[in-house]
N, C-alpha and C positions, 0 to 999 in steps of 0.2 A: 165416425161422426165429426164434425165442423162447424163451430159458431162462427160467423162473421160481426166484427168491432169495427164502429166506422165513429171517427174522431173530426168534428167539424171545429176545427180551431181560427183565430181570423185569419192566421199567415196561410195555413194550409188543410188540406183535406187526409189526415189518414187512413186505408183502411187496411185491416190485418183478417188474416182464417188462421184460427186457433184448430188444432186439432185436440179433442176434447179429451180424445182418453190420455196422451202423453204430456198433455198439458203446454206444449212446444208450440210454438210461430211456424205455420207452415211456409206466410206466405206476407207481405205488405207492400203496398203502395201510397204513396206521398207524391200528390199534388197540389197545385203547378209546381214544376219543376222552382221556379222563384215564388216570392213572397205573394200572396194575392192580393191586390190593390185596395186600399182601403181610400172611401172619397171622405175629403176635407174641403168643404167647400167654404167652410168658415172655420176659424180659432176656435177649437174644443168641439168641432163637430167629427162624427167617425160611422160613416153609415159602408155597408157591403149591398150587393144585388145578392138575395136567396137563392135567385134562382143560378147564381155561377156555384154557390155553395153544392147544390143539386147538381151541375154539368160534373164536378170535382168526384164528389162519390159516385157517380156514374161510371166515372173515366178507372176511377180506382179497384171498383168491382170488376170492370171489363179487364181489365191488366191480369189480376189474380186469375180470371174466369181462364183466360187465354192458356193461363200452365196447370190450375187446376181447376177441375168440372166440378161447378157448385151444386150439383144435383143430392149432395149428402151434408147442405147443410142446413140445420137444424134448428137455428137460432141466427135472430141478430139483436145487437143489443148499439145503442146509442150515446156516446158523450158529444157536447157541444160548447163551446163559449155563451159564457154564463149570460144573464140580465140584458139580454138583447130585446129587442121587440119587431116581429116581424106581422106588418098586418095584411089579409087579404080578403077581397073579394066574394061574391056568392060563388065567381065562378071556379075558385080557388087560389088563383094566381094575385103575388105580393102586389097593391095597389101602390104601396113607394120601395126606395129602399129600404132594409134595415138599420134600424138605429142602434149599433154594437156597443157590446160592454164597456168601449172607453170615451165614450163619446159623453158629455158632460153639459149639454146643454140644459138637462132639466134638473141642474143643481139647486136654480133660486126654487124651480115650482115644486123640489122637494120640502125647502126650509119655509117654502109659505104652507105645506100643510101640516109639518112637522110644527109650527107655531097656530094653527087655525085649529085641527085636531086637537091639541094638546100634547105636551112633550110629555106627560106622565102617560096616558092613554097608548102612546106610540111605544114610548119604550116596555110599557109593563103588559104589552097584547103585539104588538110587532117584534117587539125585541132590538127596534134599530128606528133609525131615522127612515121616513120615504125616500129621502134623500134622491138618489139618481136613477132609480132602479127602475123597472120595465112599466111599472103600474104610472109612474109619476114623466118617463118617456114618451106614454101613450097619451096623458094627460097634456102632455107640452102638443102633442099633435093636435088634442081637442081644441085649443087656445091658439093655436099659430096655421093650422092647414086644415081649416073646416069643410074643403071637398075632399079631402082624401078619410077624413074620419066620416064623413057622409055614404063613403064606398065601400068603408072595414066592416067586414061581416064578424071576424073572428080574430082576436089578435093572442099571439102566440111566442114561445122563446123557442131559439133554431132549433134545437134538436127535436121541437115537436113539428118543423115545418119538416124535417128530414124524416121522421115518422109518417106524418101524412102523404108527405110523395111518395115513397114503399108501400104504404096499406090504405089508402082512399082516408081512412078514419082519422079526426080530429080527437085528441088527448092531448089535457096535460097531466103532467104528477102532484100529490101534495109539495114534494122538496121543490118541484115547478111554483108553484103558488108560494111559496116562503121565499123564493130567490126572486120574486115579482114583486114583494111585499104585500102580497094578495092572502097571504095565513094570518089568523088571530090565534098566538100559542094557548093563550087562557082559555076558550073557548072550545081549540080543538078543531077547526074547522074555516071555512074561505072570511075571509076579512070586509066583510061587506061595504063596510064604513068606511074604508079607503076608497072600494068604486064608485060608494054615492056619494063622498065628496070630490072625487073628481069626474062628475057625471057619465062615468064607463056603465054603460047597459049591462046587467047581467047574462043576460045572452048572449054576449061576445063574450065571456071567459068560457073556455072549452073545460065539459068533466073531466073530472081525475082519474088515474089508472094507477096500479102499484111502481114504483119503480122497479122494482124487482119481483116481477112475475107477468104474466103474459096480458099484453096489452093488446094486440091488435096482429091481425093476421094480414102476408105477402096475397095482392091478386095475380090473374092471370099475367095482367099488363105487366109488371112487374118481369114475372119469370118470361114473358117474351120481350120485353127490355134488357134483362142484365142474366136471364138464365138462372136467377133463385127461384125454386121449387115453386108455386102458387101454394100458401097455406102454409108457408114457414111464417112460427109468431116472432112477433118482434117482443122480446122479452124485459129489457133492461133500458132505462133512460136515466140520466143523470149531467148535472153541470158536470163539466171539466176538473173544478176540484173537490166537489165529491166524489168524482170518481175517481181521480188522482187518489184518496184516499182508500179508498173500492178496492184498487188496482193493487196498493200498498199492503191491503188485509189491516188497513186498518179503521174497525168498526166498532169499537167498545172503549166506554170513557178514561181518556185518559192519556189514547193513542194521540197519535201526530205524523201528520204527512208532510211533505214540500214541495215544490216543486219552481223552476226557474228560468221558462220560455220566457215570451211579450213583457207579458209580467214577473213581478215574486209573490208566491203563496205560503203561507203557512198555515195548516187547516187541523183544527184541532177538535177530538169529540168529546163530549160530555154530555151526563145524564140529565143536569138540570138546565131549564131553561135559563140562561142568562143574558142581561146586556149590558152592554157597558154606555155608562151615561153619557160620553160624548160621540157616540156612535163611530168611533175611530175603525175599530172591527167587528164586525156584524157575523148574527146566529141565523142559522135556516134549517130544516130539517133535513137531516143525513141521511142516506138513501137506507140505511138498517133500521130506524125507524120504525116501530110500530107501539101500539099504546100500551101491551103490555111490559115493553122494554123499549122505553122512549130514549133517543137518540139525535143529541144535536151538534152541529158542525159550528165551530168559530171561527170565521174566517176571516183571516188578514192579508191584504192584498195589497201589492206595493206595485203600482202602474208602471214606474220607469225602472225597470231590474234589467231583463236580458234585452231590452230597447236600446238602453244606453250603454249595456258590452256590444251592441252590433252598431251603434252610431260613431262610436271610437273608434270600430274596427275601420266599418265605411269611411269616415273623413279624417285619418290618419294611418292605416298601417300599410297602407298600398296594395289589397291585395295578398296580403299576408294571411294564413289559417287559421284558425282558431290555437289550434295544436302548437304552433309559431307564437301565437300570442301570448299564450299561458308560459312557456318556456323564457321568453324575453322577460314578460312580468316575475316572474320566478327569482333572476336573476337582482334580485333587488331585496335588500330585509325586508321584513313586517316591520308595517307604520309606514312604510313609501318614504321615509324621511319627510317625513310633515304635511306632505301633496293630500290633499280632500278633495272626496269628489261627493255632492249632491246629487242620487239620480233621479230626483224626479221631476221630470222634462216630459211627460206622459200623459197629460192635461190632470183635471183634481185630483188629488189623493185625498181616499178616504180616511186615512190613515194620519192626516195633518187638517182633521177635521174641513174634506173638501176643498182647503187652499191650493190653489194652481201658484207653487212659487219657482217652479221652473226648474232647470239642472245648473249645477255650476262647478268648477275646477277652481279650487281654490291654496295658496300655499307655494306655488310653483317661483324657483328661485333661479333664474334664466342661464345662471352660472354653474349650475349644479345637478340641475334635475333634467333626463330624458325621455323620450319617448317610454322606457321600461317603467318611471317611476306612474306615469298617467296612470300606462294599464294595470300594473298592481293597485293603483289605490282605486281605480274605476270598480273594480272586486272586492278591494275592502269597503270601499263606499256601498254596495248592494247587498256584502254582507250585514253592517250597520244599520242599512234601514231594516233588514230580516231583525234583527234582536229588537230595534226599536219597536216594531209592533211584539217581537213573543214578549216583552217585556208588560206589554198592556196583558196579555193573553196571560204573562202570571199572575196580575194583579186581578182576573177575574179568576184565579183559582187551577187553572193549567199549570203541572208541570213537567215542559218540554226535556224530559233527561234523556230519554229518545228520540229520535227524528228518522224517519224512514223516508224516501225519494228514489227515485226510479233514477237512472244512468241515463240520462239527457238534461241536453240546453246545457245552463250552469254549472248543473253536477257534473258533465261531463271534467272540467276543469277539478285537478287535484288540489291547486292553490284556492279555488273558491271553498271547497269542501273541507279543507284543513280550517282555512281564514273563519268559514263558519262555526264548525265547532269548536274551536279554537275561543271564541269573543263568545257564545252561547254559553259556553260549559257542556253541554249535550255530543251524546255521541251520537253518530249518525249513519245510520244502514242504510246501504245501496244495493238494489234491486235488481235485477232483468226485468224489466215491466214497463207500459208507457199505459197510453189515455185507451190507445183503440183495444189491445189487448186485457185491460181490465171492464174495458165495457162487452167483450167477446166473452171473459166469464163471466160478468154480471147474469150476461143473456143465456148463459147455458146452465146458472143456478137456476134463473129465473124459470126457464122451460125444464127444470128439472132433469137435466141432464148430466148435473153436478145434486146431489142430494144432502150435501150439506154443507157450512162454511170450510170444514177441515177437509174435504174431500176439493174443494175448489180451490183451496190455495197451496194443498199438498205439493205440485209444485212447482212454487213458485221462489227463484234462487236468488237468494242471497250473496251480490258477488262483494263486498267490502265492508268491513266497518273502520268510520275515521273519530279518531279520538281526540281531544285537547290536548295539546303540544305545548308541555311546561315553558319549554323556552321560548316560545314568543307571545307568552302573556303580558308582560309586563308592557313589552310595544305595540299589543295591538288593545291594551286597556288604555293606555296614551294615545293608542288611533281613534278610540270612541269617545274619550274626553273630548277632545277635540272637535271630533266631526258632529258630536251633540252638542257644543257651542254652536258650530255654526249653524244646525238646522235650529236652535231654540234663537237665532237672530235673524232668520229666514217668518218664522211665524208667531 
């Protein structure tokens, strides 16, 4: 038996076949071969076309289909990048583009309702600010492009658009509605009060399905498009970093995930509902979730993290590898001898209460410091904003003494991984696991194919653990004095 995991990230599309009973990667595919084009037609704007999202897992299924015959599997299960809004038509097709999770333009029409609702009302029934999120997105669309909201039949987040082109059927998830801003946690149920004040028709929010249990079944079209069975369910949907946590097995308060592509995440679960009163990082519900064992995600997300290791790389190393990169930075102690680097160059951060203050290199002494000194601190600098936020995530009561992440992006890098736990204090386990493969078991818990959580992550390997390295404490507690001057003179 065979679950297939398809991972809609903005750079790329992955999709992976798990084989269910060994637990093993049979098979994956990552497209475009490059980055996929993100339009900026304006400062802090960031929209994708859906329907390349859809050509992408098309391409990826067929690639797997090609070595191995998908007629035994069983399941498909769903991650996607997070708080997008994708809106379409009666006839089903997206009437604009999508407006992706980095995309920042509906920052003010967050803070006008987040002041119009009530900041009490928002934090103590939303858990966060409306702030940027899909609900407050779709709203910027009511107020600025009144024939394209005239045409929206149903407006959605990607992973439910990539649902709907597999199975006809329109769903979303509750964890869907909490990542929208569309949940009221006191209540228990859809946030109405947010769509009637930003006059969103109830009938454009599509019902809810479990994340984790079967949601909607493959048609024929389907299995004469890409050769998946007709009537295989699609089991499992989840953002990107709940499932990063999914993926991780980590589902019960207390845990802690990572993760280190576009962005940096640290996503943290806990039982009670909390928020943090400057809405720095934001709660939703975790796909393990349910009312008898309620489950919530904290999440801290740092925009400019693996942007600004690949912008460094791009307009200074020539060409040089990643592999190249870490080695030269390597060669350099902790603390970069004084070099700072600012990464956040990746439009708002929520995380610096929505200020866009930009990236910067700072410290550099023209006599003294080289190319090695950048890239080492471009690393300490991404590990710094990582503890800046877990440091908000203790003062709500998390504590991070673990940290689990999958062996990609960042983590790849030994000096990042050291550098992190290192200034954390936290040790940190590294995985075999990514987005598509834990959305591959999701789908195969979901369709019951995996009958329990120990049976589903039985196995899943543990290939490292990195520990705090006494000796370069002292200089990498003098690298975060430092580089928390200079962010607290940035905002």
């Amino acid at each position: 038996m065979k679950s297939l995991g398809i991972d809609v990230g903005s750079s790329s599309v992955k999709v992976s076949l798990l084989d269910i009973g060994s637990g093993k990667c049979i098979a994956s595919s990552t497209n475009p071969s490059a980055e996929m084009p993100i339009e900026a037609v304006r400062n802090g704007w960031a929209e994708q076309n859906p329907e390349m999202w859809w050509k992408y897992v098309c391409e990826g299924i067929r690639k797997i289909g090609a070595g191995h015959p998908l007629s035994d599997v069983k399941c498909i299960g769903i991650t996607y990048q997070m708080h997008g809004l994708v809106c379409i038509g009666k006839d089903g097709t997206p009437v604009r583009n999508a407006i992706i999770w980095c995309d920042s333009r509906a920052v003010e029409t967050g803070k006008d309702a987040m002041e119009k609702i009530g900041r009490e009302k928002c934090l103590s029934r939303l858990l966060n600010s409306p702030g940027n999120f899909t609900a407050s997105k779709l709203a910027w669309v009511i107020r600025n492009e009144k024939e394209t909201f005239r045409k929206t039949w149903k407006f959605f987040l990607p992973g439910d658009y990539i649902a709907y082109r597999l199975t006809g059927d329109i769903h979303t998830t509750g964890t869907g509605l909490s990542e929208q801003i569309l949940w009221d946690f006191r209540e228990g149920r859809r946030a109405d009060f947010v769509a009637d004040f930003y006059g969103i028709p109830h009938e454009m929010i599509p019902d809810t399905v479990p994340a984790i249990g079967i949601q909607a079944v493959t048609g024929h079209e389907t299995e004469r498009l890409l050769g998946i069975p007709a009537g295989t369910p699609v089991s499992y949907r989840a953002g990107d970093q709940p499932n990063n946590a999914f993926s991780l097995n980590v589902l019960d308060a207390g845990e802690i995930a990572a993760t280190g592509g576009t962005s940096g995440v640290v996503y943290g679960v806990t039982d009670t509902p909390e928020a943090d009163r400057q809405s720095r990082v934001n709660t939703f519900i975790h796909v393990s979730h349910s009312n008898t064992s309620p489950r919530y995600g904290i999440l801290l997300c740092i925009n400019g993290t693996g942007i600004m290791n690949a912008w460094i790389r791009r307009n200074f190393c020539n060409g040089m590898s990643y592999d190249d990169i870490n080695r030269l930075a390597s060669t350099v102690p902790a603390g970069s001898d004084g070099v700072s680097v600012l990464p956040f160059g990746n439009g708002a951060e929520r995380v610096l209460e929505n200020r866009c203050t930009g990236a910067s290199i700072s410290g550099i002494d023209l006599n003294r410091h080289s190319l090695a000194h950048i890239l080492r601190a471009a690393q300490e600098g991404i590990a710094c904003s990582f503890r800046y936020g877990i440091d908000i995530m203790k003062d709500m009561g998390l504590k991070p003494n673990i940290i689990r992440a999958g062996n990609a992006n960042l983590f790849l890098s030994p000096l990042f991984r050291q550098t992190l736990s290192t200034m954390t204090g936290a040790t940190i386990e590294l995985y075999d696991t990514d987005g598509a493969l834990g959305a591959a078991r999701g789908a195969a818990l979901g369709a019951g194919c995996y009958r329990s959580r120990e049976e589903t992550f039985a196995t899943l390997e543990k290939l490292a653990e990195i520990h705090p390295d006494p000796a370069d404490k002292e200089a990498l507690d003098e690298c975060w004095s430092r580089w928390l001057r200079h962010i607290k003179n940035q905002i």
